[in-house]
C-alpha beads as a LAMMPS data file, in Angstrom:
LAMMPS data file: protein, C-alpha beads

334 atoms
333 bonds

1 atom types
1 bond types

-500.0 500.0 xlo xhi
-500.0 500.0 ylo yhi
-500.0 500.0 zlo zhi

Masses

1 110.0

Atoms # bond

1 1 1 -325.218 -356.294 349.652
2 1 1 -322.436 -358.814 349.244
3 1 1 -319.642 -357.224 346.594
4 1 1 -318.671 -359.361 343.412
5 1 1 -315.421 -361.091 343.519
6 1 1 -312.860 -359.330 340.976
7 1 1 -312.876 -360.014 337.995
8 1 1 -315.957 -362.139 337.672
9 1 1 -317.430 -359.111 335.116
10 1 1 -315.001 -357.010 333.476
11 1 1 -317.626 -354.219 332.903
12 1 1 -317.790 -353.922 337.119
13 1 1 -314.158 -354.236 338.273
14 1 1 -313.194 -350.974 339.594
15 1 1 -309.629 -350.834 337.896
16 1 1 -311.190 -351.691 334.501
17 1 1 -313.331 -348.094 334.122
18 1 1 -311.324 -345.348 332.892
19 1 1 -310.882 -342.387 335.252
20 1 1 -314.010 -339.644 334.853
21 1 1 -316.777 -342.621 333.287
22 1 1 -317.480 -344.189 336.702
23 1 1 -320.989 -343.092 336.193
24 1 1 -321.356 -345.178 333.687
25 1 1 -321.601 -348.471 335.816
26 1 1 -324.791 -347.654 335.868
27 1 1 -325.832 -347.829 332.083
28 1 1 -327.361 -351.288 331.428
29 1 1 -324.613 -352.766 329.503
30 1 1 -325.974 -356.312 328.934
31 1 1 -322.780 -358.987 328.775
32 1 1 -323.781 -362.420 327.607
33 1 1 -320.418 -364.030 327.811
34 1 1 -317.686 -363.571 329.814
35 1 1 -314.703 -365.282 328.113
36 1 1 -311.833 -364.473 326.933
37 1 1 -313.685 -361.717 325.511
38 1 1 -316.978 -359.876 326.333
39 1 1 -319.858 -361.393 323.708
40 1 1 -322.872 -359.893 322.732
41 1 1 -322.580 -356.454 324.596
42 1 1 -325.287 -354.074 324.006
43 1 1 -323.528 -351.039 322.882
44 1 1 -325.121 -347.885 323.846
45 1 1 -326.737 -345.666 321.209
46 1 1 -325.593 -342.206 322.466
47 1 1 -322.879 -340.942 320.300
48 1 1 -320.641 -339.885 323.553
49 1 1 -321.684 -343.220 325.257
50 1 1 -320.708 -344.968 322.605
51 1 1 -317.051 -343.818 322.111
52 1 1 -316.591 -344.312 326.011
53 1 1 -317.917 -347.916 325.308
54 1 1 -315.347 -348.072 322.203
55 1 1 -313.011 -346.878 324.490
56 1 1 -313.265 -349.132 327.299
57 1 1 -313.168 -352.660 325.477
58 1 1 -310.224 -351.591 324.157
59 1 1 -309.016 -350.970 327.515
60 1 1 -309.923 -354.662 328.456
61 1 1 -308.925 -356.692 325.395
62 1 1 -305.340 -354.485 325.486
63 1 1 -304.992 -355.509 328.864
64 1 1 -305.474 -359.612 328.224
65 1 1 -301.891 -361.318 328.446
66 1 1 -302.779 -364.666 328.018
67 1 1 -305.520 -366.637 326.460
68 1 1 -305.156 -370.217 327.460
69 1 1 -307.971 -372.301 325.520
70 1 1 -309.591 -371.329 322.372
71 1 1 -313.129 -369.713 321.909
72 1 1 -314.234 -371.821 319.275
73 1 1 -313.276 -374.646 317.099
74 1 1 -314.639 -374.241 313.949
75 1 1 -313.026 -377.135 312.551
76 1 1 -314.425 -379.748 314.949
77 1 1 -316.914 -380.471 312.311
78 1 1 -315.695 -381.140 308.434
79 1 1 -318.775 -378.600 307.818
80 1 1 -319.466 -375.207 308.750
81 1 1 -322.551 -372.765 307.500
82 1 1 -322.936 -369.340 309.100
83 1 1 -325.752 -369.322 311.388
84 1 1 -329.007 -367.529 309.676
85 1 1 -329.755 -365.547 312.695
86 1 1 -326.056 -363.907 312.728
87 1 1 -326.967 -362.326 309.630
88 1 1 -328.238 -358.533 309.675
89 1 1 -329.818 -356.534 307.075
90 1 1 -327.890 -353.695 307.185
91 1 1 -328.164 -349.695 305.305
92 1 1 -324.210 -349.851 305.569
93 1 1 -322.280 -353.119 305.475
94 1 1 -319.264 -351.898 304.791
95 1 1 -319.194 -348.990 307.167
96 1 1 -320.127 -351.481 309.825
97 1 1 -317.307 -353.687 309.332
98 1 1 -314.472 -351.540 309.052
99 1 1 -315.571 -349.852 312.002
100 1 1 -315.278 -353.496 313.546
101 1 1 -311.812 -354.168 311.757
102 1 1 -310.587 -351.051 313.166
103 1 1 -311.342 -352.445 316.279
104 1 1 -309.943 -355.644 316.329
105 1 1 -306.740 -354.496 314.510
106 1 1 -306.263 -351.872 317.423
107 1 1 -306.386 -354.035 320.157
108 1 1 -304.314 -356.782 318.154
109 1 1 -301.576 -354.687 317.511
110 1 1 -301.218 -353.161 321.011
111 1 1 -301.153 -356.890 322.220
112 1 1 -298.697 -357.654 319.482
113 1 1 -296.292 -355.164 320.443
114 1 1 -296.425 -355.856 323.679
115 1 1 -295.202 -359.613 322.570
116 1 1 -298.492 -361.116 324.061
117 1 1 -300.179 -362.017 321.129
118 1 1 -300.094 -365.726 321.522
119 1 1 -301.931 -368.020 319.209
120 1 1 -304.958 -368.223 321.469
121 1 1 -305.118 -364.439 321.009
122 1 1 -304.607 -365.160 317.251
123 1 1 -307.677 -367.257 317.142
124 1 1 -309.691 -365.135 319.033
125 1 1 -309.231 -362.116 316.610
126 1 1 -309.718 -364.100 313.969
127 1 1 -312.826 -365.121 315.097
128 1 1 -313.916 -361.779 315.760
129 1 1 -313.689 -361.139 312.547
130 1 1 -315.607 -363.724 311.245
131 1 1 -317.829 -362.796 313.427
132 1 1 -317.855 -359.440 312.360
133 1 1 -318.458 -360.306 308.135
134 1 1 -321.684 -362.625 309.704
135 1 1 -322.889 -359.753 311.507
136 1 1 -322.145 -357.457 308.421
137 1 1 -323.834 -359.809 306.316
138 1 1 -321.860 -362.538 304.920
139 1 1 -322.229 -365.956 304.840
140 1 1 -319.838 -368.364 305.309
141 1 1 -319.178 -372.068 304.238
142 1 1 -316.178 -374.174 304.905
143 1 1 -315.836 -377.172 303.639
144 1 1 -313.029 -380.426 303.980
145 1 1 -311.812 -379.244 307.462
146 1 1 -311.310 -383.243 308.377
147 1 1 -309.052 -383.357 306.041
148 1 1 -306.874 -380.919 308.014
149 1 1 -306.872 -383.639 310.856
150 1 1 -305.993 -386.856 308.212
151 1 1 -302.142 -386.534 308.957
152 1 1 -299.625 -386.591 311.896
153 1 1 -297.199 -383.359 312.320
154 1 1 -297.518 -380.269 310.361
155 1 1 -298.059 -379.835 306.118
156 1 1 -297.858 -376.956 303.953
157 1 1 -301.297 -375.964 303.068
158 1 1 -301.485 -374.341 299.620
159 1 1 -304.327 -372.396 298.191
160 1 1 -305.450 -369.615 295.450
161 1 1 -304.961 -365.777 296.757
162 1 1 -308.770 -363.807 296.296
163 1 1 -308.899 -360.995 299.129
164 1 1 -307.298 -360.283 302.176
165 1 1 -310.159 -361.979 303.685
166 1 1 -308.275 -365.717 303.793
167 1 1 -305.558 -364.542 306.124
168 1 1 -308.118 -362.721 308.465
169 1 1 -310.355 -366.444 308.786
170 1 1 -307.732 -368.661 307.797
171 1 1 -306.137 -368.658 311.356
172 1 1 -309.646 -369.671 313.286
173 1 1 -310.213 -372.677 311.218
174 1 1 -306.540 -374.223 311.050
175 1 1 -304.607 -372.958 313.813
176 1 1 -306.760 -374.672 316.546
177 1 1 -305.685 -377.877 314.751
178 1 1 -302.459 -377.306 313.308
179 1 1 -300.462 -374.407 314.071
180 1 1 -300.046 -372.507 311.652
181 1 1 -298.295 -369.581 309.667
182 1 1 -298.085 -367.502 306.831
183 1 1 -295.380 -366.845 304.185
184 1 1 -296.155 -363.156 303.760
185 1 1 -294.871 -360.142 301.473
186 1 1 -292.636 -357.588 303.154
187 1 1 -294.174 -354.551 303.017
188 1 1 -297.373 -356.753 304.813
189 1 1 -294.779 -356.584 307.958
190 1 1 -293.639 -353.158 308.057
191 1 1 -297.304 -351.705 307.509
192 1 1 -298.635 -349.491 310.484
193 1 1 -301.718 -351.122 310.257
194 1 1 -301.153 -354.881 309.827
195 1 1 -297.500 -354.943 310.543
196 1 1 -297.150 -355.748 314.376
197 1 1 -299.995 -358.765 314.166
198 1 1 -297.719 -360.135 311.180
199 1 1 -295.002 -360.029 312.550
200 1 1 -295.951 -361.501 316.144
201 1 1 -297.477 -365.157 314.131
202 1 1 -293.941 -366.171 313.135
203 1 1 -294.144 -365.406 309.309
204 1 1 -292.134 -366.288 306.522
205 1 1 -291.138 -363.206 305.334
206 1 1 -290.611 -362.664 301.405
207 1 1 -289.478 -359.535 299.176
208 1 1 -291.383 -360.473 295.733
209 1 1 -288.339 -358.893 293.565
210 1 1 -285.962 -361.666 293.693
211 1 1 -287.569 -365.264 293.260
212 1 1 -284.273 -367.203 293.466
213 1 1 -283.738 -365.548 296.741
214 1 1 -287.250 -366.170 298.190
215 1 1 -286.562 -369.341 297.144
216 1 1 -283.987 -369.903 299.587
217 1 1 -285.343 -367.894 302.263
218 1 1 -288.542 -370.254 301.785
219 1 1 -286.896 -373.165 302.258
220 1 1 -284.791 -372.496 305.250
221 1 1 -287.094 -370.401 307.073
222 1 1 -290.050 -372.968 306.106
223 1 1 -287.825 -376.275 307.299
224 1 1 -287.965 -374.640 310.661
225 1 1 -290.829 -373.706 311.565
226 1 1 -292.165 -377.154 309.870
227 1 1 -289.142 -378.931 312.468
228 1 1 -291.147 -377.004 315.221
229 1 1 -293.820 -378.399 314.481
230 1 1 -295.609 -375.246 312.601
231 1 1 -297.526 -375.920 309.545
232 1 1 -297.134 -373.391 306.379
233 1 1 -299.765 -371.716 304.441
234 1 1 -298.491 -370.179 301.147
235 1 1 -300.600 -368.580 298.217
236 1 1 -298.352 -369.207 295.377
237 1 1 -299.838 -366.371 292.742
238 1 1 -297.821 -363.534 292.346
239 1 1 -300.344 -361.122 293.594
240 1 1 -304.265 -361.418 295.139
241 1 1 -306.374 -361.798 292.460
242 1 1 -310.255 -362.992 291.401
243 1 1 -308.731 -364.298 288.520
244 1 1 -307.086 -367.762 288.937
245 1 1 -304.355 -367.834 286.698
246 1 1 -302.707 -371.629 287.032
247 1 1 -299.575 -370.179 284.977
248 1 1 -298.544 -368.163 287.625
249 1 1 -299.082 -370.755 289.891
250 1 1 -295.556 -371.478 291.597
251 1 1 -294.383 -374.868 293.167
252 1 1 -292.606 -373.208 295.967
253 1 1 -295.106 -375.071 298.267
254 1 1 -294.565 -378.488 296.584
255 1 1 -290.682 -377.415 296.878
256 1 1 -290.786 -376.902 300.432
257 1 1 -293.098 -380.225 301.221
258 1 1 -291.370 -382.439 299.304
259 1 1 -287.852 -381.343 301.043
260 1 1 -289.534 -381.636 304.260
261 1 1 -291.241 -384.774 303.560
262 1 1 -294.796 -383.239 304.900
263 1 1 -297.788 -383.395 303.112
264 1 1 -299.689 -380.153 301.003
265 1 1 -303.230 -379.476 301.845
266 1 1 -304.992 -377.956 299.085
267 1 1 -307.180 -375.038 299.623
268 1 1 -309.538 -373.491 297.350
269 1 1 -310.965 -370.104 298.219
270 1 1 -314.205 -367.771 296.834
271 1 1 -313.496 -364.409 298.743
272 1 1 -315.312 -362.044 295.924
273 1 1 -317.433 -360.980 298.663
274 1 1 -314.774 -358.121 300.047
275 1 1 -313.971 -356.297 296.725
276 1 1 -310.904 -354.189 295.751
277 1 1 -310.337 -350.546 297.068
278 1 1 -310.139 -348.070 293.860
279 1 1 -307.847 -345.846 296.454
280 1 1 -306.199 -348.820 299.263
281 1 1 -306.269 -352.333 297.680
282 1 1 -307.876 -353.512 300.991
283 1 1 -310.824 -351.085 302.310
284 1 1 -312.527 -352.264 299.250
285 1 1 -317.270 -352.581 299.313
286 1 1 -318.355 -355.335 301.283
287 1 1 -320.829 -357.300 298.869
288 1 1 -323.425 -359.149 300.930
289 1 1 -324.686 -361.081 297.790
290 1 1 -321.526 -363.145 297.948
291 1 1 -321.643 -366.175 299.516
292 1 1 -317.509 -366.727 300.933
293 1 1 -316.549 -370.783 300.280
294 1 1 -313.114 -372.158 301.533
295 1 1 -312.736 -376.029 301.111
296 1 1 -309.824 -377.805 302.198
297 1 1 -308.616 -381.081 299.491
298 1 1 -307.447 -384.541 300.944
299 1 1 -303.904 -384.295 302.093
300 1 1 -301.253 -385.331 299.435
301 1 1 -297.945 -386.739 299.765
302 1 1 -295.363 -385.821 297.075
303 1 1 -294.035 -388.085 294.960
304 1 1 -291.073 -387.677 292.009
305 1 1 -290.960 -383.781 291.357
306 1 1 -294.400 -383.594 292.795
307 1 1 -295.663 -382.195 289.028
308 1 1 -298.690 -384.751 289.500
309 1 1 -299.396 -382.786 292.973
310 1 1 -299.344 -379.414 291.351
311 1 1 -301.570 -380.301 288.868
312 1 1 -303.463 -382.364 291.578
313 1 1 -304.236 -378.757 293.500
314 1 1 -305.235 -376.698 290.344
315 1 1 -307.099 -379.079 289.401
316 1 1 -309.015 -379.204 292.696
317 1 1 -309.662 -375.359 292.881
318 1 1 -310.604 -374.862 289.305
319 1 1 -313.382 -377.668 290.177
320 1 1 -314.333 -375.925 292.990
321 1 1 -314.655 -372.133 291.344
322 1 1 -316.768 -374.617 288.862
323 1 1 -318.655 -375.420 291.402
324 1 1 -319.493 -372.127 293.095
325 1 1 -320.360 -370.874 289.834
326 1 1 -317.420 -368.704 289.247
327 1 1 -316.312 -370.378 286.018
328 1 1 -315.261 -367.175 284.589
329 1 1 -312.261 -366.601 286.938
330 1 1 -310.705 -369.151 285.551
331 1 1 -307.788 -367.652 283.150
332 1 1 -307.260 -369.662 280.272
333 1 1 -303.326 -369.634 279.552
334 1 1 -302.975 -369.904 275.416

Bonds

1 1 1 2
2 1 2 3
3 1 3 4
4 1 4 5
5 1 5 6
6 1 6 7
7 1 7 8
8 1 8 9
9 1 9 10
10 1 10 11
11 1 11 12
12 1 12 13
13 1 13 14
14 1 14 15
15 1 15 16
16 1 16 17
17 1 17 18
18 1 18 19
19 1 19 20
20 1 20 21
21 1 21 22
22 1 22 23
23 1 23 24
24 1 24 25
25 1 25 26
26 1 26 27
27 1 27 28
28 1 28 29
29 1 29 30
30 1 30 31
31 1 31 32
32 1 32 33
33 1 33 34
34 1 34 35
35 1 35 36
36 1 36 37
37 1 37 38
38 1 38 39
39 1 39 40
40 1 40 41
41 1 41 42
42 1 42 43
43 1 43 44
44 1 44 45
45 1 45 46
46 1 46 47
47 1 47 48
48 1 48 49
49 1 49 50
50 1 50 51
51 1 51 52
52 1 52 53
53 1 53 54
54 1 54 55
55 1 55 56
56 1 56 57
57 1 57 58
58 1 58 59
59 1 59 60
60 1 60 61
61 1 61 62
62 1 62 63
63 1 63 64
64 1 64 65
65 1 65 66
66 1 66 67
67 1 67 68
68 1 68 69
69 1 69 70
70 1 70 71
71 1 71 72
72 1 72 73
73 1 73 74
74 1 74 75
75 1 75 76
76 1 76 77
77 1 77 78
78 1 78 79
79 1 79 80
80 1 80 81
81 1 81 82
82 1 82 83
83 1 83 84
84 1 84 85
85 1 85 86
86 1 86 87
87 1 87 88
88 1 88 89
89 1 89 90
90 1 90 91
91 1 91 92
92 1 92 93
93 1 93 94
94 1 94 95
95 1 95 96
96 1 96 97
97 1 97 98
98 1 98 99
99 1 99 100
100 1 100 101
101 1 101 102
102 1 102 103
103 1 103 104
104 1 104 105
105 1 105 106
106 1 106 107
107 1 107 108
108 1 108 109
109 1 109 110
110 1 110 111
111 1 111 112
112 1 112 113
113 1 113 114
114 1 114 115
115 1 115 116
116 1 116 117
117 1 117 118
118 1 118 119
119 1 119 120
120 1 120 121
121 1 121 122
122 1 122 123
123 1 123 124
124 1 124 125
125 1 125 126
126 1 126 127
127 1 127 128
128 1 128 129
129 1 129 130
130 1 130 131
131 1 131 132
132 1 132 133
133 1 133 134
134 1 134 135
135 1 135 136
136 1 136 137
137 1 137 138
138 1 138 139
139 1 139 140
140 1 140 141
141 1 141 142
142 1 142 143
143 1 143 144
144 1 144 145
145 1 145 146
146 1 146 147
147 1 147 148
148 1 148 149
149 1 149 150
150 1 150 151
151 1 151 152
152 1 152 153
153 1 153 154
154 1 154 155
155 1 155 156
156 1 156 157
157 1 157 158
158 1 158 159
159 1 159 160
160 1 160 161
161 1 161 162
162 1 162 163
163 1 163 164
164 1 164 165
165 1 165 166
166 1 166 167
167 1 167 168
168 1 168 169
169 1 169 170
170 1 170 171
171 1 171 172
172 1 172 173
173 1 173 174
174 1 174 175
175 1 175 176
176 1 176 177
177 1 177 178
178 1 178 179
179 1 179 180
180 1 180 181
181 1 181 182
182 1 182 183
183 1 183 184
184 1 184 185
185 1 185 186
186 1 186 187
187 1 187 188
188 1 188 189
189 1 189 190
190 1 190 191
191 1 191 192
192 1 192 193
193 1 193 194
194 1 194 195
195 1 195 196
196 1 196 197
197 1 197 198
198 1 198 199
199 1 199 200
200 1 200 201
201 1 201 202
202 1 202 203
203 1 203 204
204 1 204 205
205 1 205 206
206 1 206 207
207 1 207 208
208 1 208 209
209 1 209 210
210 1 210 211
211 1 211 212
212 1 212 213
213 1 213 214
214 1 214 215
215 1 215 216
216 1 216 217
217 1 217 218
218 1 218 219
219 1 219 220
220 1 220 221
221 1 221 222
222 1 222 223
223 1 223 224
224 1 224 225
225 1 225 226
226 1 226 227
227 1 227 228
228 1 228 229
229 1 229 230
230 1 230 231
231 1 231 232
232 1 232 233
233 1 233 234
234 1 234 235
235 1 235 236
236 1 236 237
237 1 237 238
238 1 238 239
239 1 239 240
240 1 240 241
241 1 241 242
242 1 242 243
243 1 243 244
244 1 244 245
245 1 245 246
246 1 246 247
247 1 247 248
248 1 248 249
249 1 249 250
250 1 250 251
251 1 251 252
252 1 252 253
253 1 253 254
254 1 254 255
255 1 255 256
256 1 256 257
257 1 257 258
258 1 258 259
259 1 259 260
260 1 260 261
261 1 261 262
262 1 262 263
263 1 263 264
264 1 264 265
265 1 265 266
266 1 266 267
267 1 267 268
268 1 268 269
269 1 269 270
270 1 270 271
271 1 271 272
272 1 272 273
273 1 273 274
274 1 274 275
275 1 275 276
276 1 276 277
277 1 277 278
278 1 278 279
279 1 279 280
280 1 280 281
281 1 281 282
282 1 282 283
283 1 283 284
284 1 284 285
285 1 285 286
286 1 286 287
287 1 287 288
288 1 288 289
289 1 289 290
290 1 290 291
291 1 291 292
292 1 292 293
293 1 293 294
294 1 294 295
295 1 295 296
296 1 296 297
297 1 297 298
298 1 298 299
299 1 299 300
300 1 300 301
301 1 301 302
302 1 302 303
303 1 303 304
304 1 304 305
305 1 305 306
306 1 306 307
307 1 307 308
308 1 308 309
309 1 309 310
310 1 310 311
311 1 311 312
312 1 312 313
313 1 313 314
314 1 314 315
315 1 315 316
316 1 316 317
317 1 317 318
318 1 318 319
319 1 319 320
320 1 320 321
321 1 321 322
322 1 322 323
323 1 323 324
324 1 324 325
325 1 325 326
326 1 326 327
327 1 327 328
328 1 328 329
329 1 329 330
330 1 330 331
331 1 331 332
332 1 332 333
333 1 333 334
């Protein structure tokens, strides 16, 4: 019988299987895709099997160096609705995604600290997560993503902070159109667990205990990556919250646009759906009840001090948590 060229399956070429598994090349492992990476594998239901299975993706999606074309564009459309037939009924949400996260954190970091995390890789993580909440049991719906194509060059896109959810999808919807980055806290960089995957997606990195000084760092930091071309996304509450509290809502955004002479994308976002840890802030109960929402305003130009824009963008997510039916997140400053 005529052997398979290399590479053509992952799960068959012979440098791919860890030493001691060979045997397993005979378990029906069923790959329906064989991009950048494997789709739809039937994961074996032996406990043993199953780490080796664990333990051999890993092995493959820590070996990928570079991605050249993105997975999906999810932003092709200005729609997008999570397919019904993604969605399981499942005992354990929860337990099922963080086993996923895990997963896709692992192999992210290893490529990160190998400085091979490009922003195809980016993209494809992030939309193995998204994958990951459908699967769980979460639905999806993003709305507005034309207006992310309504402009020439890069903008800073500006939005309310719910979950640590946004910065997990955020990159699959925006950086195939705009690439994109994050103005992040510091201790978000030096943390074992998100820290390398930060730090590879050129971030803006902020200390939260001197404003006047992440001011400055803001601004210089954010005029180059915006000169290279790199759009900005910055949550301007102090901390992630359900509550949307437009008094703590900085201008550091409108600052940094207005200087720059891009335009600010607003961005509303319902993330209730991945509550708060009572131990770690972000292994928190996945609720499958909540529907996720991200919309995307029309692009806006500053003008004067850009005041009108600021009020422009809280006006345009308090309609939308109006609209979801999440009135009562809306803080009411007296």
């Amino acid at each position: 019988m005529a052997q398979k060229a290399k590479g053509s399956n992952p799960f068959t070429h012979p440098t791919f299987w860890p030493h001691g598994v060979t045997w397993l090349t005979h378990h029906p492992f069923k790959v329906e895709s064989t991009g950048s990476r494997p789709v739809g594998v039937t994961k074996p239901q032996n406990f043993v099997l199953r780490l080796c299975y664990f333990k051999i993706c890993n092995k493959y999606w820590g070996n990928m160096k570079n991605l050249t074309d993105f997975e999906k564009i999810i932003a092709k459309n200005d729609e997008y609705f999570t397919d019904s037939s993604k969605i399981k009924k499942l005992l354990l949400p929860s337990f099922f995604f963080y086993t996923n996260i895990i997963r896709v954190i692992h192999y992210s970091n290893k490529l990160g600290v190998n400085n091979v995390y490009n922003g195809f890789q980016w993209v494809s993580s992030s939309l193995d997560l998204l994958d990951s909440f459908e699967k769980s049991g979460v639905k999806f719906h993003f709305t507005g993503m034309s207006n992310i194509k309504k402009f020439d060059g890069p903008a800073v896109f500006i939005g309310n902070h719910m979950s640590t959810m946004e910065t997990l999808i955020l990159p699959a919807i925006i950086h195939p159109i705009k690439k994109v980055c994050f103005v992040v806290k510091k201790e978000l960089t030096t943390y074992p667990l998100f820290g390398p995957v930060n730090n590879a997606r050129y971030p803006i990195i902020v200390g939260r205990t001197n404003p006047r000084e992440d001011l400055k760092l803001v601004m210089e930091e954010g005029a180059a990556r915006l000169k290279s071309g790199r759009s900005i996304i910055i949550f301007p509450q102090r901390t992630r919250s359900f509550g949307f509290d437009a008094k703590s809502f900085n201008t550091l955004g409108i600052k940094l646009a207005k200087q720059n002479n891009v335009p600010v994308v607003p961005m509303a976002i319902l993330t209730d759906a991945w509550k708060n840890g009572k131990i770690i802030k972000e292994f928190g109960k996945i609720d499958t009840s909540r529907q996720v929402e991200v919309a995307f305003g029309q692009p806006l130009s500053i003008t004067g001090n850009g005041s009108e824009q600021h009020r422009m963008i809280l006006d345009f997510i308090k309609q939308k948590l109006i609209e979801w039916g999440r009135k009562e997140y809306i803080l009411l400053n007296k």
